[in-house]
C-alpha positions as a Markdown table, in Angstrom:
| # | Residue | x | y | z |
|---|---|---|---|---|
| 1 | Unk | -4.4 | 19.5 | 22.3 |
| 2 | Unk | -6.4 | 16.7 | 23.8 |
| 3 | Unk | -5.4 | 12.9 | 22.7 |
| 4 | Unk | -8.7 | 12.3 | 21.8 |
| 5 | Unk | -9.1 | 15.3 | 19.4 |
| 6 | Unk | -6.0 | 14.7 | 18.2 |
| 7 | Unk | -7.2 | 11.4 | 17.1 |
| 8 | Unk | -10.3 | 12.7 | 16.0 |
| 9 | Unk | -8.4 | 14.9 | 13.5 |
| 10 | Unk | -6.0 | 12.2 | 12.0 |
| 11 | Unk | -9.0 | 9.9 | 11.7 |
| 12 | Unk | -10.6 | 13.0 | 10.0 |
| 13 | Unk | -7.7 | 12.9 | 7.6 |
| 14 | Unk | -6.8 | 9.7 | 7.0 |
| 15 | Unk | -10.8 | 9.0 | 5.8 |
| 16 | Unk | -10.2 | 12.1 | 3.7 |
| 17 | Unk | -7.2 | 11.0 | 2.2 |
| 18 | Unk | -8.9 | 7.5 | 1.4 |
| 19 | Unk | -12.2 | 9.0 | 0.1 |
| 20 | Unk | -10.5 | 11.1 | -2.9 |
| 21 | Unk | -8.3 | 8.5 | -3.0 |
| 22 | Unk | -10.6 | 5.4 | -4.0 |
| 23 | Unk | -13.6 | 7.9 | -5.2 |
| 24 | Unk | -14.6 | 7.8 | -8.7 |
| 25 | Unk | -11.6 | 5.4 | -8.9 |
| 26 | Unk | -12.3 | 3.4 | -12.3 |
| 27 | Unk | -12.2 | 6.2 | -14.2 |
| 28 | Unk | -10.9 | 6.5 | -16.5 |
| 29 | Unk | -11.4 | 3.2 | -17.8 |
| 30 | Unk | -8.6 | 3.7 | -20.7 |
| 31 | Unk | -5.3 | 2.9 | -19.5 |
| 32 | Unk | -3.3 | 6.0 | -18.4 |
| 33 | Unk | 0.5 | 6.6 | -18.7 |
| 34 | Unk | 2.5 | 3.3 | -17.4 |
| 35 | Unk | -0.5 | 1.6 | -16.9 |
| 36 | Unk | 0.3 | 0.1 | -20.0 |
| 37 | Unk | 2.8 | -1.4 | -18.3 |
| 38 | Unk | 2.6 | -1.8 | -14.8 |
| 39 | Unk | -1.7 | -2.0 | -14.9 |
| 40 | Unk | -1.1 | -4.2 | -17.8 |
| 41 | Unk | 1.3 | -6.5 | -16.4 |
| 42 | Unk | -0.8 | -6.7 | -13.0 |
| 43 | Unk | -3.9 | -8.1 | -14.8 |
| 44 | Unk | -1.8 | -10.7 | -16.7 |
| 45 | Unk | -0.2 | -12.1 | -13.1 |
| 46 | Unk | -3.8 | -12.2 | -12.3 |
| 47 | Unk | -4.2 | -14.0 | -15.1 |
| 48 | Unk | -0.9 | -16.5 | -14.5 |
| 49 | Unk | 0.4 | -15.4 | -17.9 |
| 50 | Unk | 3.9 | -16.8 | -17.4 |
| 51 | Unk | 5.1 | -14.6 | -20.3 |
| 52 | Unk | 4.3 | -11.7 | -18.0 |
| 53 | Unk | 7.5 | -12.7 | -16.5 |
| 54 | Unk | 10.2 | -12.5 | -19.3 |
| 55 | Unk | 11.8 | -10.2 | -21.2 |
| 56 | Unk | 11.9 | -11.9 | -24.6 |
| 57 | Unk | 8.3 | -12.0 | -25.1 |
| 58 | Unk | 5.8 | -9.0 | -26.8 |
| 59 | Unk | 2.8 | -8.3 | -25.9 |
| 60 | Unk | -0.8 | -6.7 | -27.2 |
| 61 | Unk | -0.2 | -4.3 | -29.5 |
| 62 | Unk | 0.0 | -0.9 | -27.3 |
| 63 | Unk | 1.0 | -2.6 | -23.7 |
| 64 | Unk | 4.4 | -3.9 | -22.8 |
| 65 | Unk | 4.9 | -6.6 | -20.0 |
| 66 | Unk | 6.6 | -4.5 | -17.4 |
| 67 | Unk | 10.2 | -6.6 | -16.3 |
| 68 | Unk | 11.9 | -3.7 | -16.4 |
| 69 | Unk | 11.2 | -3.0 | -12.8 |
| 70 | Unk | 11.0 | -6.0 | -9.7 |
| 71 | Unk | 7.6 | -7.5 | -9.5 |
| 72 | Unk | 6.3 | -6.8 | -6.4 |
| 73 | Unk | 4.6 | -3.8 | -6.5 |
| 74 | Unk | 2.8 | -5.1 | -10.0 |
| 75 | Unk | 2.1 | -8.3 | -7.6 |
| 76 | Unk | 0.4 | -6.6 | -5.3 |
| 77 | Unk | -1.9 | -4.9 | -7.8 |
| 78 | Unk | -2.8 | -8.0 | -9.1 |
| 79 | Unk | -4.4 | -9.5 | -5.5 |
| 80 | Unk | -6.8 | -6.2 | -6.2 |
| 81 | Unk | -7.2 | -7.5 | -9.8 |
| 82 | Unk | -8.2 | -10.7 | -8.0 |
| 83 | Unk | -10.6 | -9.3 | -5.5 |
| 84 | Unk | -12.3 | -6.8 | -8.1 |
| 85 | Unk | -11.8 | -8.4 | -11.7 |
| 86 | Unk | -10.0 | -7.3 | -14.8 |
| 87 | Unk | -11.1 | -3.5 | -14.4 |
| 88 | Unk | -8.9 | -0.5 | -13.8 |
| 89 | Unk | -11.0 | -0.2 | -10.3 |
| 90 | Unk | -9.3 | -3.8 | -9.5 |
| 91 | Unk | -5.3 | -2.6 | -10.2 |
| 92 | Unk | -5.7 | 1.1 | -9.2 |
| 93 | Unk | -7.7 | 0.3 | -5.6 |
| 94 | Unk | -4.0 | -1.0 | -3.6 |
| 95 | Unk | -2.4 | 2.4 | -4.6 |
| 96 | Unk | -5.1 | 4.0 | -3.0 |
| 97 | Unk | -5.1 | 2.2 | 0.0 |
| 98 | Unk | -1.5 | 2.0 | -0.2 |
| 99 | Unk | -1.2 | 5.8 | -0.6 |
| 100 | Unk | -3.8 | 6.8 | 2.3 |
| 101 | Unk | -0.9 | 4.6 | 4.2 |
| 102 | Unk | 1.8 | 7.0 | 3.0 |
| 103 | Unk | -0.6 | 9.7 | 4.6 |
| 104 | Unk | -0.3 | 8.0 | 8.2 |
| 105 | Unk | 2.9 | 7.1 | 7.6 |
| 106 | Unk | 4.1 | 10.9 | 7.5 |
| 107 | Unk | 2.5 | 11.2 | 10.6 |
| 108 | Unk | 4.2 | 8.5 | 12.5 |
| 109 | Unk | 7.4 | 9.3 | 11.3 |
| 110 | Unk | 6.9 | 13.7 | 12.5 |
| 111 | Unk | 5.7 | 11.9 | 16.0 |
| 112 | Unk | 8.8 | 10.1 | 16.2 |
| 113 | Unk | 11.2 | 12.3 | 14.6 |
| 114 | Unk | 10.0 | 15.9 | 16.8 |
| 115 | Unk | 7.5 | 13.9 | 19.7 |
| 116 | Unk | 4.8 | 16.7 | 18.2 |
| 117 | Unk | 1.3 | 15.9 | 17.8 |
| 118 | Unk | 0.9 | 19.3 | 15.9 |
| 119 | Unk | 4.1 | 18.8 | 13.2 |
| 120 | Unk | 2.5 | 15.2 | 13.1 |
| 121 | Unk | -0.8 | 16.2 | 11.8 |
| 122 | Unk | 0.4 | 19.4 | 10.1 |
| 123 | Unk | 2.5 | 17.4 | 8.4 |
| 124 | Unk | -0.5 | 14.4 | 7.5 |
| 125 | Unk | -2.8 | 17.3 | 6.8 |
| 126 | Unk | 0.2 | 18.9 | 3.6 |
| 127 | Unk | 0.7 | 15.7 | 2.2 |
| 128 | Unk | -3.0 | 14.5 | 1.6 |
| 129 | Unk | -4.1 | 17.9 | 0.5 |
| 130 | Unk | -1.5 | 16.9 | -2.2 |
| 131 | Unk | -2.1 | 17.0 | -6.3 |
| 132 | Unk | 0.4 | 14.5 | -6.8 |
| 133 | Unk | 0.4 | 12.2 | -3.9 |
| 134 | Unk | -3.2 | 12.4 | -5.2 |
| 135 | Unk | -2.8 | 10.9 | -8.8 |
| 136 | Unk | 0.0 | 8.7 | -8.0 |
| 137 | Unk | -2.4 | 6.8 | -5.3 |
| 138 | Unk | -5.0 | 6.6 | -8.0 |
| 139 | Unk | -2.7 | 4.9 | -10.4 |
| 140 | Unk | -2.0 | 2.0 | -11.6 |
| 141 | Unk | 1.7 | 2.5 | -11.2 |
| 142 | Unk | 4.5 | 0.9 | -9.3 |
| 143 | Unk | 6.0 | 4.8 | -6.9 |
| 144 | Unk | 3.1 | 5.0 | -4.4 |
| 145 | Unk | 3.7 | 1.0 | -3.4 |
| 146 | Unk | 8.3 | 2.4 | -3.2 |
| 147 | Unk | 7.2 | 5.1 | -1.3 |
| 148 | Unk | 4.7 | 3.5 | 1.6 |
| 149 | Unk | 7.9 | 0.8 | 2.5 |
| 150 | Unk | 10.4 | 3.5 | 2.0 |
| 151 | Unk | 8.7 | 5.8 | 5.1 |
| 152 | Unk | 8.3 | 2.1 | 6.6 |
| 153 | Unk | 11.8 | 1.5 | 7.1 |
| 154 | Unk | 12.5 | 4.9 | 7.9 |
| 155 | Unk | 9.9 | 4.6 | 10.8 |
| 156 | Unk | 10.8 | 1.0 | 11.7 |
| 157 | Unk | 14.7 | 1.7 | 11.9 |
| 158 | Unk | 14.0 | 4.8 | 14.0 |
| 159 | Unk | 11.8 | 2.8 | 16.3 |
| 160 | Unk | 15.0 | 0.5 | 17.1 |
| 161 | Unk | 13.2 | -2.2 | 14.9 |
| 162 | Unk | 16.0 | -3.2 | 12.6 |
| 163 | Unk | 14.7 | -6.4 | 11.6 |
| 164 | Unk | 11.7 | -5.4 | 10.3 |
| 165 | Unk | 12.9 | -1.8 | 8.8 |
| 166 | Unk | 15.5 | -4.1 | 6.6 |
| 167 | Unk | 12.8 | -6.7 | 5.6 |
| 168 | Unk | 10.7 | -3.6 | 4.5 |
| 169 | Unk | 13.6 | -2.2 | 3.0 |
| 170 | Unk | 13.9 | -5.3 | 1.2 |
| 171 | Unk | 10.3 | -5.0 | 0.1 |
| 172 | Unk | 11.0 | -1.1 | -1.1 |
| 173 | Unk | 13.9 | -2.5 | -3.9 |
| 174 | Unk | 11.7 | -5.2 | -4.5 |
| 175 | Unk | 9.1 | -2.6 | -5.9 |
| 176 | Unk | 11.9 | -0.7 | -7.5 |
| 177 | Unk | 15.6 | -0.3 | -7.3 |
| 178 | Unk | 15.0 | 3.4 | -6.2 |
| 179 | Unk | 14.5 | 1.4 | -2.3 |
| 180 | Unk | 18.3 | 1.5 | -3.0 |
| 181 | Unk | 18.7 | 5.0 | -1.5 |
| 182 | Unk | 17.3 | 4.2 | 1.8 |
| 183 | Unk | 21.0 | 3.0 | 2.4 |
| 184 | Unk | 22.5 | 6.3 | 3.4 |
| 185 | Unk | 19.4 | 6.8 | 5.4 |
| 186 | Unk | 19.1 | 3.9 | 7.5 |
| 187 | Unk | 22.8 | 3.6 | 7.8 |
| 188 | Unk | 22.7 | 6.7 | 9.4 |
| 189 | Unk | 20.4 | 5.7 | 11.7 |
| 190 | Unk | 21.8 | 2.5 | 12.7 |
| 191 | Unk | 25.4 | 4.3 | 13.3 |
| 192 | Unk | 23.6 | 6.6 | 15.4 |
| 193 | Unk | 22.5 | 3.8 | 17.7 |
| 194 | Unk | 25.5 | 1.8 | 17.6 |
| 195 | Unk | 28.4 | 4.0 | 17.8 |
| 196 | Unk | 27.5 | 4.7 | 21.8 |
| 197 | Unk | 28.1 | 1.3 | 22.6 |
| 198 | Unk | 31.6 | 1.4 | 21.3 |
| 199 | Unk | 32.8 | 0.9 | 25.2 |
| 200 | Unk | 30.4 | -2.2 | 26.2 |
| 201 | Unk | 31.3 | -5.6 | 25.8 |
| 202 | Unk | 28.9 | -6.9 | 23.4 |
| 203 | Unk | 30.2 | -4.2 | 21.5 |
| 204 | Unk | 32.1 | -6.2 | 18.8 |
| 205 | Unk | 29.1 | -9.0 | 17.9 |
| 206 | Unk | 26.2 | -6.2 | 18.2 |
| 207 | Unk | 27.8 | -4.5 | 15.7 |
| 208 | Unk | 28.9 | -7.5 | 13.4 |
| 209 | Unk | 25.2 | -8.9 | 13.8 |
| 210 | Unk | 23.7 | -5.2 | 12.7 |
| 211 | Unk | 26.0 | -4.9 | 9.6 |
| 212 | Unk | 25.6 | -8.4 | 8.2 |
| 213 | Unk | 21.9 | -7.9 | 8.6 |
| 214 | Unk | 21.7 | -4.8 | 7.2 |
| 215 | Unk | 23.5 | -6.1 | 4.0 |
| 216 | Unk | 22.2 | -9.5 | 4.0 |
| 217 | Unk | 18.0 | -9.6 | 4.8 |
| 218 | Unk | 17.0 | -7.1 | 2.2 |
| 219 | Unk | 19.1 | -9.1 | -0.6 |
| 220 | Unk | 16.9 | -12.3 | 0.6 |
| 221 | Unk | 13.5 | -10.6 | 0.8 |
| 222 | Unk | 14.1 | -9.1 | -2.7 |
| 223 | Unk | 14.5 | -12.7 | -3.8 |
| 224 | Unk | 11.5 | -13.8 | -2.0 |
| 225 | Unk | 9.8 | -11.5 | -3.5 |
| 226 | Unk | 10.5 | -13.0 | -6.8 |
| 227 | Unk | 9.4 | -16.4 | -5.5 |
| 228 | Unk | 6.8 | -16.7 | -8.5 |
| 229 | Unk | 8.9 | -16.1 | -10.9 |
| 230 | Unk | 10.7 | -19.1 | -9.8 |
| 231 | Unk | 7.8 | -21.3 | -8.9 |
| 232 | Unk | 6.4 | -20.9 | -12.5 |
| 233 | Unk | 9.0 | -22.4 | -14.3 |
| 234 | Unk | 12.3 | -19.6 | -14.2 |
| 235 | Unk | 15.9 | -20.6 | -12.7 |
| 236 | Unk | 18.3 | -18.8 | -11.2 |
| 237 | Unk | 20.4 | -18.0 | -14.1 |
| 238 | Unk | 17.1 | -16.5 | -15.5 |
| 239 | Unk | 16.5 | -14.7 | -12.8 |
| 240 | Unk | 20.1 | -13.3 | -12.8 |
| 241 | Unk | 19.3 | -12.5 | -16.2 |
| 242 | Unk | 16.7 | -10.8 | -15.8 |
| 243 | Unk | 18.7 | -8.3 | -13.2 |
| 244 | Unk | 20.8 | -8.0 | -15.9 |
| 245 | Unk | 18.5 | -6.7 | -18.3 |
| 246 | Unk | 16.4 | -4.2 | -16.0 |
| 247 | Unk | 20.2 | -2.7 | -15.0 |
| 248 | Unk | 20.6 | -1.9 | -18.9 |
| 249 | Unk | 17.6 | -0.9 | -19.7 |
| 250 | Unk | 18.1 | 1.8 | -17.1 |
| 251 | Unk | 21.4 | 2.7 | -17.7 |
| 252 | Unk | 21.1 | 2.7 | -21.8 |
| 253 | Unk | 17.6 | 3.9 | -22.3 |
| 254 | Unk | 18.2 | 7.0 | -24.7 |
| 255 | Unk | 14.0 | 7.3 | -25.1 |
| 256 | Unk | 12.3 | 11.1 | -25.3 |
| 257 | Unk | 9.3 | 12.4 | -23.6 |
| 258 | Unk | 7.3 | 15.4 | -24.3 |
| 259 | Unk | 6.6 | 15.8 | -20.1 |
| 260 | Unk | 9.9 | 14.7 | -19.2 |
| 261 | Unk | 12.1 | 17.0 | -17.3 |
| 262 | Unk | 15.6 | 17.5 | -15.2 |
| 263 | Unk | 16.0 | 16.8 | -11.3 |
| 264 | Unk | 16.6 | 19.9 | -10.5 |
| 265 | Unk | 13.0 | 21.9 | -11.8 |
| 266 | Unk | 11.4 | 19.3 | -9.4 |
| 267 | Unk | 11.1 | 21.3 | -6.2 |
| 268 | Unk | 10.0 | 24.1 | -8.4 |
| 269 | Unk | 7.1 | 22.1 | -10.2 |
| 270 | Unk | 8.2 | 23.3 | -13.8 |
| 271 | Unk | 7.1 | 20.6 | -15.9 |
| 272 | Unk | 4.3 | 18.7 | -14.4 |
| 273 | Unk | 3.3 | 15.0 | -16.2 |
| 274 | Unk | 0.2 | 14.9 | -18.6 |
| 275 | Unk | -1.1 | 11.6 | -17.8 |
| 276 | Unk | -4.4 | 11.4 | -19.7 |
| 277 | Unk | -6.9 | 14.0 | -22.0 |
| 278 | Unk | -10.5 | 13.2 | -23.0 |
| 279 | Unk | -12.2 | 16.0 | -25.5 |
| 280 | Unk | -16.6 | 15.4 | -25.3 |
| 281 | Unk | -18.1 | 18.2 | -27.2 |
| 282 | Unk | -17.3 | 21.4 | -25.5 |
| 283 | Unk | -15.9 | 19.7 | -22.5 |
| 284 | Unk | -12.3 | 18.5 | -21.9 |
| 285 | Unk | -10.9 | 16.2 | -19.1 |
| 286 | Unk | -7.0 | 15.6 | -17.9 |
| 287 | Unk | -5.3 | 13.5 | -15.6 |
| 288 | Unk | -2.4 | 15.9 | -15.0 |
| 289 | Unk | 0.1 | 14.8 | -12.3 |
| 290 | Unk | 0.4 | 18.3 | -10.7 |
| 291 | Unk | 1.7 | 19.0 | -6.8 |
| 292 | Unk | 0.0 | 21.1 | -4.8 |
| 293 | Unk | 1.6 | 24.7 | -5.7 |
| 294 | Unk | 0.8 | 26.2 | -2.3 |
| 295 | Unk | 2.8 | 23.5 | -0.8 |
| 296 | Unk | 5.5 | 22.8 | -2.9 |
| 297 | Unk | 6.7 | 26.6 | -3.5 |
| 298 | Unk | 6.1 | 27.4 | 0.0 |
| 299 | Unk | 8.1 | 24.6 | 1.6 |
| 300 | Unk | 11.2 | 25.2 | -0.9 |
| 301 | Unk | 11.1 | 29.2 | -0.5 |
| 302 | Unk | 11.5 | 27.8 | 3.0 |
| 303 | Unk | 14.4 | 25.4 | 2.8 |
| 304 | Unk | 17.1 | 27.5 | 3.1 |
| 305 | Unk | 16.2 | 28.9 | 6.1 |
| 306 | Unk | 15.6 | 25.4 | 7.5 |
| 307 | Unk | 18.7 | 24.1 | 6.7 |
| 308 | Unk | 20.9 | 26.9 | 8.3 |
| 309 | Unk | 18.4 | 26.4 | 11.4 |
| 310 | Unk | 19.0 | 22.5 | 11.1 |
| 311 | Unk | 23.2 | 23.3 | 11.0 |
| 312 | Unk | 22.9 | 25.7 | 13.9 |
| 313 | Unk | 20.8 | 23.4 | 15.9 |
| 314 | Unk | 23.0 | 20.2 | 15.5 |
| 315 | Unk | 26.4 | 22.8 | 15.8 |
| 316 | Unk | 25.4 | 25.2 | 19.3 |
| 317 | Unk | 22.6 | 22.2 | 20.6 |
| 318 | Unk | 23.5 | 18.8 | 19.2 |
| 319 | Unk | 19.7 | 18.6 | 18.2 |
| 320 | Unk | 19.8 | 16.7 | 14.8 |
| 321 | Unk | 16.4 | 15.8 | 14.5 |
| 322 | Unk | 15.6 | 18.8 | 12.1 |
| 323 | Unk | 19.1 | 18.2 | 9.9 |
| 324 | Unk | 17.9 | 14.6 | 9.5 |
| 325 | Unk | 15.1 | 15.4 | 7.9 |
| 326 | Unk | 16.7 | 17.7 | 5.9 |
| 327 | Unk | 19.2 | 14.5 | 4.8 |
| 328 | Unk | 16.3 | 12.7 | 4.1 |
| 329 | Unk | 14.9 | 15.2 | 1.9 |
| 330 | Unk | 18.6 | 15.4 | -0.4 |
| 331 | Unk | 18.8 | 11.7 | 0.2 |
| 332 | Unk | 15.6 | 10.9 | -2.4 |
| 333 | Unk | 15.8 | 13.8 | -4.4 |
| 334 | Unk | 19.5 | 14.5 | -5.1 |
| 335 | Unk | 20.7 | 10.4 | -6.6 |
| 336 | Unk | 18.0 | 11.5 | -9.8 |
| 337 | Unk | 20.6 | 14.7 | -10.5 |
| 338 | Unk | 23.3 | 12.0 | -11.7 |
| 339 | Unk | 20.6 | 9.6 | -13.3 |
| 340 | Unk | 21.2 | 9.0 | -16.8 |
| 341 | Unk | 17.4 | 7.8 | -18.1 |
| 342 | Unk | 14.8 | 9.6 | -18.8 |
| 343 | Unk | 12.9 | 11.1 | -16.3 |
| 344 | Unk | 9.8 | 13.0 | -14.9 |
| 345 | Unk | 8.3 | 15.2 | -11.9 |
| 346 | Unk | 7.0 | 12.0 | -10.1 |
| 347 | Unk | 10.5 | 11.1 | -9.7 |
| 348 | Unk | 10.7 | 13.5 | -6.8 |
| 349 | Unk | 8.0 | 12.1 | -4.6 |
| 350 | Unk | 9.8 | 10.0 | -2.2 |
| 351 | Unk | 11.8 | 13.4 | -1.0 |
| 352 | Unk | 7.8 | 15.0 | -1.0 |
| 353 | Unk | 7.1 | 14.1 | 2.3 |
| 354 | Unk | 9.8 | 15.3 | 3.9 |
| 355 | Unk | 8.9 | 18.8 | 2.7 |
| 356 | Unk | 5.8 | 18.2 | 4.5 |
| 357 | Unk | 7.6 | 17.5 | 7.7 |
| 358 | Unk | 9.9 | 20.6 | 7.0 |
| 359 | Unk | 6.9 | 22.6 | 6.6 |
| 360 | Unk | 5.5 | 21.4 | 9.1 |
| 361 | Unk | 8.3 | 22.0 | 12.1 |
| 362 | Unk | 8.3 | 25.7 | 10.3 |
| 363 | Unk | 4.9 | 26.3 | 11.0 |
| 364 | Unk | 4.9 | 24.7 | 14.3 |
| 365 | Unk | 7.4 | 27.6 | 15.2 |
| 366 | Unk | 5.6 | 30.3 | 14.7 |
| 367 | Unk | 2.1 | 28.9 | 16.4 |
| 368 | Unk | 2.7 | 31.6 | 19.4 |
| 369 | Unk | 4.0 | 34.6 | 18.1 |
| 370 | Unk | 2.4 | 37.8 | 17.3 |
| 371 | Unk | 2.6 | 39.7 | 14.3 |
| 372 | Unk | 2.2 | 43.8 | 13.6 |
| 373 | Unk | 0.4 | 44.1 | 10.0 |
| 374 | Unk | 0.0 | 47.9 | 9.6 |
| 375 | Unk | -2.5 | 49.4 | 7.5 |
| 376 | Unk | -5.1 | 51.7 | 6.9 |
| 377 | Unk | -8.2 | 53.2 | 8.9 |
| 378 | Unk | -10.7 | 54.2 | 6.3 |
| 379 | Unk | -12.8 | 55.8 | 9.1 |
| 380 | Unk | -9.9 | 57.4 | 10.9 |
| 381 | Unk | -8.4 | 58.3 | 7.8 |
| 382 | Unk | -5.2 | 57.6 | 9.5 |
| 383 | Unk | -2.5 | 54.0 | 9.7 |
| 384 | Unk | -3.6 | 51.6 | 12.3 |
| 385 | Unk | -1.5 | 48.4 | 13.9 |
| 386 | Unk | -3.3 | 44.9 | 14.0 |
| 387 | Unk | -2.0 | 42.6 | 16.4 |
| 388 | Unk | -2.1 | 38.7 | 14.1 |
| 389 | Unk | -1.1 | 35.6 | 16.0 |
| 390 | Unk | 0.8 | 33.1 | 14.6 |
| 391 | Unk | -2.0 | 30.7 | 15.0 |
| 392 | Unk | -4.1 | 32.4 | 12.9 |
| 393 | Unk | -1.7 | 32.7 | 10.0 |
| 394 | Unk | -0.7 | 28.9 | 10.4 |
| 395 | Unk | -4.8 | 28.5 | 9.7 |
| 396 | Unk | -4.9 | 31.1 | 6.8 |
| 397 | Unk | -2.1 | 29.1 | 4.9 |
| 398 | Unk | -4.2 | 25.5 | 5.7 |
| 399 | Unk | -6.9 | 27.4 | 3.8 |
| 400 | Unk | -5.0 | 28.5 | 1.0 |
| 401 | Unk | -3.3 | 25.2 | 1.0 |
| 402 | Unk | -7.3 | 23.2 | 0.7 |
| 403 | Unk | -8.6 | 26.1 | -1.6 |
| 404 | Unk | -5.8 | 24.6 | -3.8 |
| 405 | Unk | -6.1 | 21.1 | -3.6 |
| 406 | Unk | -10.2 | 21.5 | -5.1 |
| 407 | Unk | -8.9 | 24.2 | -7.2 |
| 408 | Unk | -7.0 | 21.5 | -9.2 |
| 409 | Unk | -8.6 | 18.5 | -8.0 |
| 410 | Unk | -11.0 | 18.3 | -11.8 |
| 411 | Unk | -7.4 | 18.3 | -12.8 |
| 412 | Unk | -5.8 | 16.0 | -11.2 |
| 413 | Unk | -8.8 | 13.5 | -11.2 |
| 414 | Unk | -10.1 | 13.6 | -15.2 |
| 415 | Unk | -13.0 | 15.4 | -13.8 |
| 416 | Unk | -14.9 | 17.5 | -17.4 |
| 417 | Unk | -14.5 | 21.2 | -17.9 |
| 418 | Unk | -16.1 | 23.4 | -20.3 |
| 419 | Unk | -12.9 | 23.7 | -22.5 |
| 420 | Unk | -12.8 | 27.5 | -22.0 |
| 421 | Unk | -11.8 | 27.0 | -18.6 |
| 422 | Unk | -9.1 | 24.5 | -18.7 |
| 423 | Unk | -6.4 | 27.3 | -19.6 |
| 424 | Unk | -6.6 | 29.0 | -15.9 |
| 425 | Unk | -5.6 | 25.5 | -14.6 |
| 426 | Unk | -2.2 | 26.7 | -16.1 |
| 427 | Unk | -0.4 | 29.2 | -14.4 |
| 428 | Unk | 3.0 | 28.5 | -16.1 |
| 429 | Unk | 3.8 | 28.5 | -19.9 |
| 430 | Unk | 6.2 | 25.0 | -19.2 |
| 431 | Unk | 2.8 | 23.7 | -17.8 |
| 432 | Unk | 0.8 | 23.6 | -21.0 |
């Protein structure tokens, strides 16, 4: 593939990815989900509320102030409420740019993980024909904003840039604590790099040096990041308080939700999140927080074959590239197994991209092989053998895969549907 048409086709889909994105973007104008909480709480840091900022105070009647998760992803959404007003355009629009970052992102990190142009875009191309990449970037919530610096740091540390992959690690827990399980990832990755040098002389400061700053710059950048909260008024104790209270909140909330569901359905997509209904007439419009079930079902029928491929190839090779995706994968979905809150299918987005990547390496393998589909002659009354290349497969499932995405997109995006048409968006009974 030629650079410049490889560029051509990431631009392609990166101004995809942005247009459905930011598109239609203020509506709805209701608040949606958390919005109540994290939109909310944006347009009152907009606003310099300095209640917005404690736990002890109540807010309107049907909001909440959001402290039960760091501020700087709500921060952030408030420079938009700045730019565009108190709207839902003016919170929502950094997810979407945010989220068509997460898009190039995945492709950065396939480039560096396999040196690939083709699992690079394959693997941009899954994620933005994704349902619920697609509503969390179109959201006034706080998980697109984790997951951008999370595939940051993951980039950053595996382009030798510590320093800036633990500042952006940092920035991940400053958005929520969920940044917390980039540890095992990173540390991985920094072992990697350091455990050669166990024979040279800088051996014994290199090492010190990368440890304390490991441990140490994301603990400051998470405090900068609260650097408002002290500037309005808040001291430390406050502050430590404040940790205090988001750490029980999370460990003690016994709360119940109609769309909430167990760690382990995620990868199966068995209860996906009702964000939003509308009822006009004869019409009906949701926001339903649905993957992508060509992609999703796909990639996980495929996982155990790529993890014995990724334990043979690090065993007979020592390739690990493909078994550190796979880590990367268990490393964001597997922690929610043991949570004890309440949680729900959104949870499992940071390991989504990863399936992407998986995806994308599996497909990438079968690009120049030939397949034998028998079948029947209807003029020759008789079996005949088709010769099918791989390549034309690979572009058969891209179909299927964008077929999907519009197939859903009315519901993903609070689009109206005559309301006897809204059941065959429901392929599962745990869906409705």
């Amino acid at each position: 593939m030629k650079k410049i048409k490889t560029k051509q086709i990431l631009y392609l889909i990166l101004f995809f990815s942005f247009f459905v994105r930011v598109f239609n973007l203020q509506h709805p104008k209701a608040y949606i989900f958390d919005e109540v909480y994290c939109g909310f709480t944006a347009q009152e840091f907009a606003k310099g509320n300095i209640k917005a900022w404690e736990w002890w105070n109540s807010a309107p009647k049907g909001f909440a102030y959001c402290w039960t998760h760091p501020q700087l992803a709500k921060l952030i959404m408030a420079i938009g409420v700045l730019i565009f007003g108190q709207s839902q355009f003016g919170f929502r629009f950094p997810a979407a740019v945010f989220g068509t970052g997460v898009i190039y992102l995945i492709y950065l990190l396939a480039r560096k993980i396999f040196k690939s142009e083709n699992i690079a875009l394959s693997s941009a191309f899954l994620a933005s024909f994704d349902g619920l990449l697609l509503v969390m970037s179109r959201t006034g919530m706080l998980d697109i904003f984790v997951l951008f610096f999370l595939l940051a740091t993951v980039y950053l540390a595996l382009s030798r840039k510590y320093l800036w992959a633990w500042i952006f690690l940092g920035l991940s827990i400053a958005c929520k604590w969920i940044g917390l399980y980039l540890y095992p990832v990173t540390g991985i990755i920094l072992l990697k790099d350091i455990i050669p040098r166990f024979k040279k002389k800088n051996f014994v400061t290199s090492s010190l040096y990368h440890s304390i700053t490991f441990l140490t710059v994301p603990i400051l950048v998470y405090i900068f990041a609260h650097a408002l909260f002290f500037t309005s008024g808040h001291t430390w104790s406050q502050f430590t308080q404040l940790q205090k209270q988001m750490w029980d909140y999370h460990t003690k909330l016994e709360a119940t939700h109609d769309r909430q569901s167990k760690a382990l359905s995620w990868p199966f997509m068995i209860r996906p999140v009702w964000f939003w209904v509308e009822y006009k007439n004869k019409t009906q419009a949701n926001i339903y927080n649905l993957g992508n079930p060509v992609i999703w079902w796909f990639g996980v029928l495929l996982l155990p074959l790529t993890i014995w491929q990724a334990i043979q190839k690090a065993r007979k090779k020592r390739q690990f590239e493909l078994l550190f995706v796979v880590f990367c994968y268990f490393s964001f979905f597997l922690p929610w197994v043991f949570s004890p809150r309440i949680m729900f299918l959104h949870h499992y987005m940071p390991a989504l991209p990863f399936l992407c990547i998986l995806t994308a390496w599996q497909l990438d393998k079968i690009k120049n092989l030939k397949f034998l589909v028998t079948g029947s002659s209807v003029a020759a009354k008789q079996k005949k053998n088709w010769k099918v290349k791989g390549e034309f497969l690979i572009a058969l499932y891209f179909l299927l895969v964008a077929l999907t995405f519009f197939f859903f997109y009315p519901l993903n995006t609070g689009l109206h549907l005559p309301q006897n048409l809204v059941k065959y968006f429901f392929w599962l009974p745990s869906w409705k």
